[in-house]
C-alpha positions as CSV (number, residue, x, y, z in Angstrom):
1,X,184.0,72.8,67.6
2,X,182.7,69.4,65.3
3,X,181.6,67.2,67.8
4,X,182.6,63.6,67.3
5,X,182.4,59.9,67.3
6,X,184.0,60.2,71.2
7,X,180.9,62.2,71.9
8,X,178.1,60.0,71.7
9,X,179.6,56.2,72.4
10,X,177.9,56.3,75.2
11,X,174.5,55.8,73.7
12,X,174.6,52.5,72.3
13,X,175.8,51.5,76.2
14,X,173.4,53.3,78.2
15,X,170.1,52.5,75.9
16,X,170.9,49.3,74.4
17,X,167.2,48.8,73.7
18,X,166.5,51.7,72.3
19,X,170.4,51.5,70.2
20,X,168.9,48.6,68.7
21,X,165.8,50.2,66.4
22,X,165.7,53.6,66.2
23,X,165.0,57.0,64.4
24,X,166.2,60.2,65.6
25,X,165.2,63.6,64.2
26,X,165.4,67.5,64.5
27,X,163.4,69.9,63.0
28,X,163.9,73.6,63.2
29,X,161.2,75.9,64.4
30,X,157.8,73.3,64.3
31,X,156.5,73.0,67.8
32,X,155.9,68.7,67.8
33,X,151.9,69.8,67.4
34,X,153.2,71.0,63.9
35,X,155.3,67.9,63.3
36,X,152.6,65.6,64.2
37,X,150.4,67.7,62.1
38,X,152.4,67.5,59.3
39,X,152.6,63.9,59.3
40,X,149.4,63.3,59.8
41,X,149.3,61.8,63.3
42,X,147.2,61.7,66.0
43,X,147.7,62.6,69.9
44,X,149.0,60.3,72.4
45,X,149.4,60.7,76.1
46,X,152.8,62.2,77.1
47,X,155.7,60.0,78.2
48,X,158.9,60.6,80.5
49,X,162.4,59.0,79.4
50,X,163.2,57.2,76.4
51,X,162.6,53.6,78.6
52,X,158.6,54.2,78.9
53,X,158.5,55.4,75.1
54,X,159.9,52.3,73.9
55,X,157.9,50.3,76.3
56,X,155.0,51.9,74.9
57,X,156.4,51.8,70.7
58,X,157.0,48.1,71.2
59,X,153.2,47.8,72.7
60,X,151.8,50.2,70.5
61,X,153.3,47.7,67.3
62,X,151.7,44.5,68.9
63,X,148.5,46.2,68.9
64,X,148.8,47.8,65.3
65,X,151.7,47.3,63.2
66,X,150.3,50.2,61.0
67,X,150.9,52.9,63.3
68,X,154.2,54.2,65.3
69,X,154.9,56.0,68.3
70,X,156.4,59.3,68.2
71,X,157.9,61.4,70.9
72,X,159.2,65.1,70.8
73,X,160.2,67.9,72.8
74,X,161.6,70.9,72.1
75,X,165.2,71.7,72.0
76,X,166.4,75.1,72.1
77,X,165.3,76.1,68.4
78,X,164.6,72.7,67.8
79,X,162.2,69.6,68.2
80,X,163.9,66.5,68.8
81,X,161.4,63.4,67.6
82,X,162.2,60.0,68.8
83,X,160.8,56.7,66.9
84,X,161.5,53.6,68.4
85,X,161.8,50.7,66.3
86,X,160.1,53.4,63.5
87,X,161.7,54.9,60.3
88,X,159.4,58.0,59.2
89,X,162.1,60.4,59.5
90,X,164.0,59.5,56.7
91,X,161.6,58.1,54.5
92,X,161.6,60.7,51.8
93,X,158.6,60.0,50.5
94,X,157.1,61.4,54.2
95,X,160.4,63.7,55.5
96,X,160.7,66.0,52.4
97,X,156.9,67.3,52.4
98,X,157.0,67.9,55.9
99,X,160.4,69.8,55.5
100,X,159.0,72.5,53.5
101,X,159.9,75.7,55.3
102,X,162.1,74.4,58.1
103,X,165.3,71.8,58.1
104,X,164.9,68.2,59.3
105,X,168.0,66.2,59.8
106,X,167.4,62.8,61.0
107,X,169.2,58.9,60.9
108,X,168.1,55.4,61.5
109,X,169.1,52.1,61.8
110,X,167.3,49.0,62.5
111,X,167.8,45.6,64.2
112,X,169.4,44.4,61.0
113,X,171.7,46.9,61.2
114,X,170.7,48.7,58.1
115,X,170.9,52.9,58.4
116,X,170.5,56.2,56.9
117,X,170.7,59.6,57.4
118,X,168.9,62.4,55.8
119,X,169.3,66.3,55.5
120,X,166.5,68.1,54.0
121,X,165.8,71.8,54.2
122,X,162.8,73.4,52.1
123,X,161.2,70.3,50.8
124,X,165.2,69.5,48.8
125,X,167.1,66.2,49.9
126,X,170.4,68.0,50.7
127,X,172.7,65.3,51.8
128,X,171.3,61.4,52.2
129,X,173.5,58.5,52.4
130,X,174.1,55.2,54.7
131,X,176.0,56.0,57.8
132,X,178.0,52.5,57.5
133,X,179.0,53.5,54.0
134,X,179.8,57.0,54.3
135,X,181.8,57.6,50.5
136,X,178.7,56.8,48.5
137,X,176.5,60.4,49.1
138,X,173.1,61.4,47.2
139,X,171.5,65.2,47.0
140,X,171.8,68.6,46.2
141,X,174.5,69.4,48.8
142,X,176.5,65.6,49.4
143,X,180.0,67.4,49.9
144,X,179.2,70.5,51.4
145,X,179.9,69.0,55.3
146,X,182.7,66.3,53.7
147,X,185.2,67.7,55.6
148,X,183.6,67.9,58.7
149,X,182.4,64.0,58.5
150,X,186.2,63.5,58.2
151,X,187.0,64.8,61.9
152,X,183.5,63.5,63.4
153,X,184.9,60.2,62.4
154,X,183.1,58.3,59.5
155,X,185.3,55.0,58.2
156,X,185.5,56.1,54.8
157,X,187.0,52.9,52.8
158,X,190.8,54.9,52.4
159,X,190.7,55.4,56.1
160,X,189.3,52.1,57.7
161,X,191.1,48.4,58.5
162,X,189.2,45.8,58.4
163,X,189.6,45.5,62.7
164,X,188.3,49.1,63.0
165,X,185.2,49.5,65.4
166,X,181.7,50.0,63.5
167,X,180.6,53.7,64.7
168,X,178.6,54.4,62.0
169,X,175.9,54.7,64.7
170,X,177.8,57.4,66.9
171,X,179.2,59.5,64.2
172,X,175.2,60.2,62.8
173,X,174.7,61.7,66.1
174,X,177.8,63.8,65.8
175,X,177.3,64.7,62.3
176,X,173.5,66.0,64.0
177,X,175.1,67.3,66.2
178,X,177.2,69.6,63.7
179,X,174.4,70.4,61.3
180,X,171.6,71.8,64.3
181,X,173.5,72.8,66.3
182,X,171.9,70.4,69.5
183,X,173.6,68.3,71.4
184,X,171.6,65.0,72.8
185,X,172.4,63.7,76.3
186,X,172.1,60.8,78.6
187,X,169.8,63.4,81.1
188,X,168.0,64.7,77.7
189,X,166.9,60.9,77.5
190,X,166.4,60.3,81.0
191,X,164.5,62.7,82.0
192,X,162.4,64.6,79.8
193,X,158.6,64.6,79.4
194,X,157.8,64.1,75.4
195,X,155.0,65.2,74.0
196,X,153.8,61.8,71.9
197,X,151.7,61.1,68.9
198,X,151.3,57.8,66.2
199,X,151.5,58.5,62.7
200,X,150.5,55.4,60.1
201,X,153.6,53.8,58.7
202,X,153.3,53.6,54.6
């Protein structure tokens, strides 16, 4: 069953600081040594819940802008990566190498409110596109999960008054959600130890 929009509302309530500025991705198979290898990263000391990683981003940027905090653990088949306040998961230019031989699905948004979301798999950009603006899609693939974007709730233009609720931001968790397979939870962010690294932001 797709999850949906329904699903994940609660995020935006329950981590507001984190809501604000964030990046959220999965990869298949890559234990996070790998990821951070593959980014080129260095170690960090591990962190519990999402509130002492984006203590620690948000300290890590006033001490040098030119690096950002990551923090994974693994997720069933999975590794979930958290950037606060960061981007490197859908910045092509650094998500499609590191995709070669696994799938990375991941989506952003910032404090202006701008957002993406990105499906790579082998190196190939299979479906990119702004989660606010869901009818205009790039990549090999833009179609192939159309229908289940529909039912997870996306405001595509046809569908949409101009009084509808912006959940852009919950329906790139559900459409996550329906391409991995994982489901992300309030106790997921609560409690879980990450493994952390920094990786220089281009």
């Amino acid at each position: 069953m797709t999850a949906t929009t329904a699903d994940y509302t609660w995020f935006e309530e329950g981590f507001p600081e984190l809501a604000q500025a964030y990046c959220f991705t999965l990869v298949r198979g890559l234990a996070p040594a790998e990821i951070l290898r593959r980014l080129q990263g260095r170690e960090e000391p591990a962190l519990t819940g999402v509130e002492e990683i984006v203590e620690a981003a948000f300290a890590r940027l006033e001490l040098d802008r030119a690096r950002q905090l990551i923090a994974m653990t693994p997720v069933g088949d999975w590794t979930l990566m958290i950037e606060p306040n960061g981007y490197l998961g859908v910045d092509e230019g650094t998500a499609l190498p590191a995709s070669v031989g696994t799938s990375w699905v991941s989506h952003f948004v910032n404090i202006n409110g701008v957002d993406s979301f990105l499906w790579a798999e082998n190196g190939t950009k299979r479906l990119a596109f702004e989660p606010g603006l869901p009818d205009h899609r790039w990549g090999t693939t833009p179609d192939e999960h159309l229908e289940a974007m529909h039912r997870i709730g996306f405001q595509f233009w046809a569908e949409t008054s101009d009084t509808a609720e912006n959940l852009s931001e919950p329906a790139a968790f559900a459409l996550a959600e329906h391409l991995t397979g994982v489901r992300i939870t309030p106790e997921l962010l609560h409690a879980t130890t990450f493994t952390c690294g920094s990786a220089t932001i281009g």
